[in-house]
VOVO-419587 format. One record per residue (C-alpha): x, y, z; residue number from 0. Coordinates in steps of 0.5 Angstrom, whole numbers, plus 500, padded with zeros to 3 digits. Example, Ala and Ser with C-alpha at 12.3 -4.5 7.8 and 13.67 -1.06 7.14 Angstrom:
BEGIN
+-----+-----+-----+-----+
:   X :   Y :   Z : seq :
+-----+-----+-----+-----+
: 525 : 491 : 516 :   0 :
: 527 : 498 : 514 :   1 :
+-----+-----+-----+-----+
***
This chain:
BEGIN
+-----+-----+-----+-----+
:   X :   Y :   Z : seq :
+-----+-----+-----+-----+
: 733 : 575 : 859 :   0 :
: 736 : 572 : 852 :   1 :
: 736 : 576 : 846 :   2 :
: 733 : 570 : 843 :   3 :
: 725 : 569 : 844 :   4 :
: 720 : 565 : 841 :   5 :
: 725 : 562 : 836 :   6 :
: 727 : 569 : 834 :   7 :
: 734 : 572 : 833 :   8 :
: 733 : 579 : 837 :   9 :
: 741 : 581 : 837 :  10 :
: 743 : 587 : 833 :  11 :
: 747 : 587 : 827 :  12 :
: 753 : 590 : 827 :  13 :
: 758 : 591 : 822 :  14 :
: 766 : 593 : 822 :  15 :
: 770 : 595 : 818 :  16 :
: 777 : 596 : 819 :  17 :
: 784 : 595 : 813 :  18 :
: 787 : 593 : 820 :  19 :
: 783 : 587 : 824 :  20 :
: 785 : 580 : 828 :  21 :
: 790 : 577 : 827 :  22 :
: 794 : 584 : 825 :  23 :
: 795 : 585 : 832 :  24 :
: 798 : 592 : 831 :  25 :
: 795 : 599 : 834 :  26 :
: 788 : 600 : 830 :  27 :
: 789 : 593 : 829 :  28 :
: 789 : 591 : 836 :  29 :
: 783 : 596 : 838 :  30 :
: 778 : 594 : 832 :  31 :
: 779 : 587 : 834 :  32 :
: 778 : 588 : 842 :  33 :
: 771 : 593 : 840 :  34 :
: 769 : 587 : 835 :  35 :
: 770 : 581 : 841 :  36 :
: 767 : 586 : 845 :  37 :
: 760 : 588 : 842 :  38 :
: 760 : 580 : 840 :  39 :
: 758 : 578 : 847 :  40 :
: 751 : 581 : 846 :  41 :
: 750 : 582 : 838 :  42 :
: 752 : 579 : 832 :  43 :
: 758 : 582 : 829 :  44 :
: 761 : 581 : 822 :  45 :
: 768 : 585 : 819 :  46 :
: 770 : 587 : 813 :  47 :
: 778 : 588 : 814 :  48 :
: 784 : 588 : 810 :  49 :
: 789 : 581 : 809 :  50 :
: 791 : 577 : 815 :  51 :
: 798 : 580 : 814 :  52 :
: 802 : 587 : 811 :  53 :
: 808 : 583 : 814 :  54 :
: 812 : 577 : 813 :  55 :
: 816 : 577 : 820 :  56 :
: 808 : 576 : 823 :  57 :
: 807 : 570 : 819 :  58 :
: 810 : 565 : 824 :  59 :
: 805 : 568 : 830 :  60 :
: 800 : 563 : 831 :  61 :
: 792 : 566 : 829 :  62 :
: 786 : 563 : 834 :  63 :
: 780 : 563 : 831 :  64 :
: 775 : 568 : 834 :  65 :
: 768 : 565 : 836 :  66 :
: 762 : 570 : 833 :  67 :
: 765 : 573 : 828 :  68 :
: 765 : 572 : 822 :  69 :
: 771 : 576 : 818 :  70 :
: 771 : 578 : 810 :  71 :
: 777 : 579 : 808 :  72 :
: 780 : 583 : 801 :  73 :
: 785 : 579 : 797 :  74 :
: 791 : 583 : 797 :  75 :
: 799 : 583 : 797 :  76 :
: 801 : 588 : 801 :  77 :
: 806 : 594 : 800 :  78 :
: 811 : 598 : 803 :  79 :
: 808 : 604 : 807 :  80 :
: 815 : 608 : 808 :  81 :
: 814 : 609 : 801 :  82 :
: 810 : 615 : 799 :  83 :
: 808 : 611 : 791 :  84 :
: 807 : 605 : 794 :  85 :
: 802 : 608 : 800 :  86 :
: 799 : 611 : 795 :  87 :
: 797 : 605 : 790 :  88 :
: 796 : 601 : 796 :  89 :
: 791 : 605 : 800 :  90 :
: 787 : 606 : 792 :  91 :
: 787 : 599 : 791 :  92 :
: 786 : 597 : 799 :  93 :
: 780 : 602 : 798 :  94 :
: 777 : 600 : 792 :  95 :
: 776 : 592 : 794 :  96 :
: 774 : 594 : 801 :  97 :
: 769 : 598 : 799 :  98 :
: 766 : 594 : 793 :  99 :
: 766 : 588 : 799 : 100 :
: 762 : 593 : 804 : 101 :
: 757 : 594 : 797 : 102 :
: 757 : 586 : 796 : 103 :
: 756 : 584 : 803 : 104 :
: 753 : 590 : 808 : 105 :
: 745 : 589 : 808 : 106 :
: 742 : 597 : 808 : 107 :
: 739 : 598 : 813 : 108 :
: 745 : 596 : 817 : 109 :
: 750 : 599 : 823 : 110 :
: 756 : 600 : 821 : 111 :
: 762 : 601 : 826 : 112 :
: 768 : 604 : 821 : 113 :
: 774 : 606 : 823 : 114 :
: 778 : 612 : 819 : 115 :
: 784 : 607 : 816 : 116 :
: 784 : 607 : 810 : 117 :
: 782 : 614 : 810 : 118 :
: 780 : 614 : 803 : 119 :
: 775 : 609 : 804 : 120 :
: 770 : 614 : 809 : 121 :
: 770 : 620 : 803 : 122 :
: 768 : 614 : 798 : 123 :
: 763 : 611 : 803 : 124 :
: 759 : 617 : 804 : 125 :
: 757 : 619 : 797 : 126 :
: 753 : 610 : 799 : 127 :
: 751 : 611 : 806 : 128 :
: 744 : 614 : 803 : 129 :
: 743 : 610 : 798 : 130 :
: 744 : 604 : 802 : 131 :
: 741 : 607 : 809 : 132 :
: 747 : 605 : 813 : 133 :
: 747 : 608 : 819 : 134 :
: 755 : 610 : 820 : 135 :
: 758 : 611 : 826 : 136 :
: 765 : 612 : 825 : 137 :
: 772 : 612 : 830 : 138 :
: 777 : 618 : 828 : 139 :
: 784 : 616 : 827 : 140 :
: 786 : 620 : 823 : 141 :
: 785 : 627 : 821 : 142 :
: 785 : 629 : 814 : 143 :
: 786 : 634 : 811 : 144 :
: 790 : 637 : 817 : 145 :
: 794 : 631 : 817 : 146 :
: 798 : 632 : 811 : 147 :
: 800 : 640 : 813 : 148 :
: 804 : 637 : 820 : 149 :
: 806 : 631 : 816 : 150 :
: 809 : 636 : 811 : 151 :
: 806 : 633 : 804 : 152 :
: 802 : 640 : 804 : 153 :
: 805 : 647 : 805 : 154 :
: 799 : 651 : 808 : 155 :
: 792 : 651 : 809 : 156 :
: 791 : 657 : 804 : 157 :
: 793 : 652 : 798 : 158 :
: 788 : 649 : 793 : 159 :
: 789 : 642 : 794 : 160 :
: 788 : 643 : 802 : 161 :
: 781 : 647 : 801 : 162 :
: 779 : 642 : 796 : 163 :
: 781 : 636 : 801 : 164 :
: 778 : 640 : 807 : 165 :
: 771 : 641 : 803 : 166 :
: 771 : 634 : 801 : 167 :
: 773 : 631 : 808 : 168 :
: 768 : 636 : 812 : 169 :
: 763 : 633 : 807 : 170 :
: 764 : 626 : 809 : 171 :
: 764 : 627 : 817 : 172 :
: 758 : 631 : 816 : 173 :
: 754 : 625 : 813 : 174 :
: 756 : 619 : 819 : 175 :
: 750 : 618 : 824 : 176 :
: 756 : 620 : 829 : 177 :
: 763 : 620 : 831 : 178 :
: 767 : 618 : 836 : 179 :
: 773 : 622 : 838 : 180 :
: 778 : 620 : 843 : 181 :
: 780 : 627 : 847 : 182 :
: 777 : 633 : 848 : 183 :
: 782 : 638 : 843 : 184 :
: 780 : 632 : 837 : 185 :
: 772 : 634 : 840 : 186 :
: 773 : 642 : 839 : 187 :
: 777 : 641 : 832 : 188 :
: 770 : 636 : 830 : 189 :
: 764 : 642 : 832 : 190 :
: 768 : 646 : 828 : 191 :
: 767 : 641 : 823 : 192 :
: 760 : 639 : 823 : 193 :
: 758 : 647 : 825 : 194 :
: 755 : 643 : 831 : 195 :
: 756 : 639 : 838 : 196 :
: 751 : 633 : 836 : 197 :
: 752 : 626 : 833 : 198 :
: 760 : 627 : 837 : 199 :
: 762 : 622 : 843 : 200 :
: 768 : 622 : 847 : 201 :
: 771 : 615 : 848 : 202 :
: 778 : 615 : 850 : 203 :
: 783 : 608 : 848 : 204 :
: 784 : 604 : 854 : 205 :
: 790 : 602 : 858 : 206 :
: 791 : 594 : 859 : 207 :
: 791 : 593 : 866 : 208 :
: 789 : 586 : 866 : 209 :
: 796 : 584 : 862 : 210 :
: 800 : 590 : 863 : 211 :
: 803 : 589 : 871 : 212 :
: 807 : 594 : 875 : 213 :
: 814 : 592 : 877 : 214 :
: 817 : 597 : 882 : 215 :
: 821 : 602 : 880 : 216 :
: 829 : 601 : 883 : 217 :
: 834 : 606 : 884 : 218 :
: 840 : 606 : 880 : 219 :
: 845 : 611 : 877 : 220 :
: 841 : 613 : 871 : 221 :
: 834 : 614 : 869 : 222 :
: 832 : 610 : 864 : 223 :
: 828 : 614 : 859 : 224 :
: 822 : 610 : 853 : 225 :
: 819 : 612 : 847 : 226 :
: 816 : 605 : 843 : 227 :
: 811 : 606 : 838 : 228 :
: 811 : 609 : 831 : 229 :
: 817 : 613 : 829 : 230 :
: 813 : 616 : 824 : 231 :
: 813 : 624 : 821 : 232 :
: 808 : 625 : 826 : 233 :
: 812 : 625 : 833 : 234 :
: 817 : 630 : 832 : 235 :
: 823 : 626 : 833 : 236 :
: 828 : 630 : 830 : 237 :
: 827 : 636 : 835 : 238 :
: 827 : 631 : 840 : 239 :
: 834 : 627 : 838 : 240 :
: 837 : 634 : 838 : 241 :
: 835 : 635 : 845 : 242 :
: 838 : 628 : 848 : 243 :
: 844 : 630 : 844 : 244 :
: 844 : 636 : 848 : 245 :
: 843 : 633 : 856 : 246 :
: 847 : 626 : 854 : 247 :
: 852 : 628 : 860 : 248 :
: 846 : 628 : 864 : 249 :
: 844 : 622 : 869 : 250 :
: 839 : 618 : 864 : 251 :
: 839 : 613 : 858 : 252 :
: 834 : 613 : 853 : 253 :
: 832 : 607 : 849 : 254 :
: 827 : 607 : 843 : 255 :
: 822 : 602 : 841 : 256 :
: 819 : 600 : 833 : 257 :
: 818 : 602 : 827 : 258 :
: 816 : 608 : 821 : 259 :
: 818 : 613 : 817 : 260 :
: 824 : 615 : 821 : 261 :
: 827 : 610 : 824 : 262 :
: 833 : 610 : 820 : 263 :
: 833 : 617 : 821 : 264 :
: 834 : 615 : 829 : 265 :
: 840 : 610 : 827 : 266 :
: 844 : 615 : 823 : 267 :
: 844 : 621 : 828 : 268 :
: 846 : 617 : 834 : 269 :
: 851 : 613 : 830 : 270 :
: 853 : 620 : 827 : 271 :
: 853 : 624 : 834 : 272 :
: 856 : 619 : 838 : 273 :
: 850 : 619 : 843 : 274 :
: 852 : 613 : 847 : 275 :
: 846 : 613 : 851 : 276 :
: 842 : 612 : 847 : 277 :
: 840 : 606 : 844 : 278 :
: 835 : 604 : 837 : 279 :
: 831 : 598 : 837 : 280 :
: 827 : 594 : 832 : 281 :
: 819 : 593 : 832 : 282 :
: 817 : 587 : 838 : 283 :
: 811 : 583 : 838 : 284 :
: 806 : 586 : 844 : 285 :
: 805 : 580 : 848 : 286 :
: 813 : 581 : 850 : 287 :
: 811 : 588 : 852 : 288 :
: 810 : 588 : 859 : 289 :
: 817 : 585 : 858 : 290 :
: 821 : 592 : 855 : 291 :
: 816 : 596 : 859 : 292 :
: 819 : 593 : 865 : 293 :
: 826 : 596 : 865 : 294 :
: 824 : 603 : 862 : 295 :
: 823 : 609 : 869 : 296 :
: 820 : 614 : 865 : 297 :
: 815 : 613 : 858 : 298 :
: 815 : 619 : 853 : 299 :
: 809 : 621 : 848 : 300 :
: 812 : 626 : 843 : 301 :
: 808 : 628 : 838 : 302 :
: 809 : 633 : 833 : 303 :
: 808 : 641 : 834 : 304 :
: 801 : 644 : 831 : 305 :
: 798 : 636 : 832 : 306 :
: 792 : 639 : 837 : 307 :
: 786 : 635 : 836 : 308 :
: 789 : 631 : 830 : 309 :
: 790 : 624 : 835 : 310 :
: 791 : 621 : 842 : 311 :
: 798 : 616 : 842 : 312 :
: 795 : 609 : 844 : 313 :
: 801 : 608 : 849 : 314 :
: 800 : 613 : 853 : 315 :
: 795 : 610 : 857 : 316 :
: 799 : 603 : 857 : 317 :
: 805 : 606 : 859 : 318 :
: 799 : 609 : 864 : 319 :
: 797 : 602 : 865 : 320 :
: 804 : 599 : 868 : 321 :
: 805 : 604 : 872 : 322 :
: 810 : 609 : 868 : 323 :
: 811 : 616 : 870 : 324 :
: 809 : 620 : 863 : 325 :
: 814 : 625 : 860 : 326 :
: 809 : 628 : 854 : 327 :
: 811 : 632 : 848 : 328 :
: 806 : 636 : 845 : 329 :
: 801 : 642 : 844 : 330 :
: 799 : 646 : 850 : 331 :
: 791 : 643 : 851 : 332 :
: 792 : 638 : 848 : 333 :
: 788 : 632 : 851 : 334 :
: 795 : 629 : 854 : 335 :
: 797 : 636 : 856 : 336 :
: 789 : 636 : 859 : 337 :
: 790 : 629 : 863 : 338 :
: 798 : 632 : 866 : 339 :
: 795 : 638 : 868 : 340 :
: 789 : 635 : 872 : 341 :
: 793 : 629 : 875 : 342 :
: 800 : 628 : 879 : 343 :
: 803 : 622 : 873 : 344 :
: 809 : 626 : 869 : 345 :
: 812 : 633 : 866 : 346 :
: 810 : 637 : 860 : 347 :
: 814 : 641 : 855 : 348 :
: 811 : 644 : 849 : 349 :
: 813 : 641 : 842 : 350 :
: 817 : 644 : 837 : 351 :
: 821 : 648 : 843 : 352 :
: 828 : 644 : 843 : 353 :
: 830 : 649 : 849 : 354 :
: 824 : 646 : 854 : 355 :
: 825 : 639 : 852 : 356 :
: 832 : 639 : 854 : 357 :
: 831 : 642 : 860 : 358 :
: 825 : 638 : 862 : 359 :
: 829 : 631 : 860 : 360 :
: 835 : 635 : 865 : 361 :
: 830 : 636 : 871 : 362 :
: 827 : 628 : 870 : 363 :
: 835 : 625 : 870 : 364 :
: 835 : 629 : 877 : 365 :
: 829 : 628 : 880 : 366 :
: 830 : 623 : 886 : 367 :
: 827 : 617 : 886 : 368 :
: 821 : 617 : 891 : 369 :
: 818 : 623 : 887 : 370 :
: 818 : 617 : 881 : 371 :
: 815 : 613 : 886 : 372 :
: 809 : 617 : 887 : 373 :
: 808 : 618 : 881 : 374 :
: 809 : 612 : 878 : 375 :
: 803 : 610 : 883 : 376 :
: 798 : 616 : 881 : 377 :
: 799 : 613 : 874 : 378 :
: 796 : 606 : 876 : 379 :
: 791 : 608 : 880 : 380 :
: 789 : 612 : 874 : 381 :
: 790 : 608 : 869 : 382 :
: 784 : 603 : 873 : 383 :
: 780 : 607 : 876 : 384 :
: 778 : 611 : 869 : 385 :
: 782 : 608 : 863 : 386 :
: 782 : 600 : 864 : 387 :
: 779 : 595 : 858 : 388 :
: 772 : 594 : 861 : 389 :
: 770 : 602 : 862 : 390 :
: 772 : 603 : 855 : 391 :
: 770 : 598 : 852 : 392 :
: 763 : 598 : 855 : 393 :
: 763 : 605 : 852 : 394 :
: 763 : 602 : 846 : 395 :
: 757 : 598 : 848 : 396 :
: 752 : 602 : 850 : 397 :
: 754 : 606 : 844 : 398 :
: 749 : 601 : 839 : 399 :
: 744 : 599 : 846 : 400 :
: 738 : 603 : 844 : 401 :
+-----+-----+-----+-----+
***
């Protein structure tokens, strides 16, 4: 039946704000547009997002228009998100004019789509959500306060500024209509929170099997081990580092992929400890993706010790997607560590223990080639019988179907 009757527009409003949104193609950016294109088919959907780009290197990428979306956009000219000054004054900025274009543009009454980038943005949006009867529901990214005790910026959950934080955010998810958390350990962390199951929904991210293709895993003399992604403070890169340090005269080799804050902490330390087998590289545009997955054995998701419930890596489940075997460092019952205890895809070491990772990267350089295999096949079939676009996507679409 059409969703127009009797000259009537019958389809659902639905707004969507996101700092990082098409042609941004980068993590948030990528999963806020895919959503947007997604709940289009049925409903409208207008965005209030960041500028077109936050870095220069992108803007020769060529930028289709998408069809029933209409995207308003912030005026901004970008800054430097290694450095904490300009972060700070960047994300300040980016909030005000977002905000101010939400107030300008999103009718009451409205529903409203919001993802926790930036993270400032959901604190200053609750104190109007009354005011403008938006019904929020919000998609968690990032966890904060937590965030900034494992990312270093605070000492402890005791301090002031951590308690004063931890009020105002709490308060803030609090208010949302719902949430949606991608794993199980983030779920417990938010019923904590709100004092209560209600309102709170699992949707995971999903593995692009569609573009994402399987290459046979061939045997050759070393295993050939990847991280690509963010090298942020958040992925306890540098117990890893040491603990590739310690296994170099084992049979592998290990390739990095991106950018962030750590990225040349990693050159240095390979250059600094001659860790020949180990290699660094630059950021690379997702639609050559399947290209550098191809070559890597085995995928590595690392996070960093005491992230439990604080986020999912979206790599993960593309890593799934192309059939990788996963090495996951982590907390113990985390969701990644949950998924690796329920299904034959991968090995586990606890983060933050240099000890158990060496010795885990020892037994995957000697594992034999068909146990690889096995599990590179146990990974596909995962990743399209529970994490493939249109299950998760469709998710996202009966979230806003009354």
């Amino acid at each position: 039946m059409s969703t127009e009757s009797f000259g009537v527009n019958t389809r659902k409003h639905i707004w969507i704000v996101s700092e990082l949104f098409y042609p941004e193609t980068i993590s948030t950016g990528y999963i806020m547009t895919e959503i947007a294109k997604s709940l289009a088919i049925e409903n409208e959907v207008s965005i209030v997002c960041g500028p077109k780009f936050y870095e220069e290197k992108q803007n020769d990428l060529p930028v289709i228009p998408l069809s029933n979306i209409k995207i308003n956009r912030i005026q901004f000219t970008g800054y430097d998100k290694n450095s904490l000054i300009s972060r700070t004054i960047g994300h300040l900025k980016v909030t005000y004019k977002m905000l101010r274009l939400m107030k300008k543009k999103i009718p009451k009454d409205s529903e409203v789509l919001m993802v926790t980038n930036p993270i400032l943005l959901l604190v200053l949006t609750s104190f109007f959500k009354r005011k403008y009867k938006w019904k929020i529901t919000v998609l968690v990214h990032d966890v904060f306060p937590e965030n900034l005790i494992v990312s270093g910026f605070l000492n402890s959950k005791k301090s002031l500024l951590f308690l004063a934080l931890n009020n105002i955010f709490k308060s803030a998810f609090k208010k949302m209509n719902r949430l949606v958390v991608l794993g199980r350990d983030m779920q417990k962390l938010f019923e904590q929170k709100r004092g209560n199951t209600n309102g709170i929904v699992i949707i995971e991210n999903w593995s692009d099997t569609e573009n994402i293709s399987v290459r046979p895993i061939i045997e050759t003399s070393k295993k050939v081990l990847l991280f690509a992604g963010n090298m942020g403070r958040l992925q306890g890169l540098e117990i890893l580092l040491k603990a590739l340090k310690n296994t170099k005269d084992e049979p592998y080799s290990f390739t990095f992929i991106g950018s962030g804050a750590l990225e040349n902490h990693i050159k240095v330390f390979i250059e600094k400890e001659k860790i020949g087998h180990v290699e660094k590289y630059g950021w690379v545009p997702r639609n050559e993706q399947d290209k550098f997955m191809a070559k890597a054995t085995i995928g590595v998701v690392t996070l960093k010790k005491d992230m439990y419930g604080l986020g999912v890596p979206s790599k993960f489940y593309n890593l799934l997607a192309a059939g990788k075997p996963i090495f996951y460092i982590g907390d113990i019952n985390s969701e990644l560590h949950l998924i690796l205890q329920q299904y034959d895809i991968g090995w586990f070491a606890e983060a933050g223990n240099q000890e158990a990772i060496s010795k885990t990267l020892t037994i995957i350089a000697n594992t034999h080639i068909d146990e690889i295999r096995k599990l590179s096949k146990n990974a596909r079939i995962l990743a399209e019988k529970k994490y493939s676009k249109d299950i998760i996507l469709n998710k996202y679409d009966n979230l806003f179907t009354n």
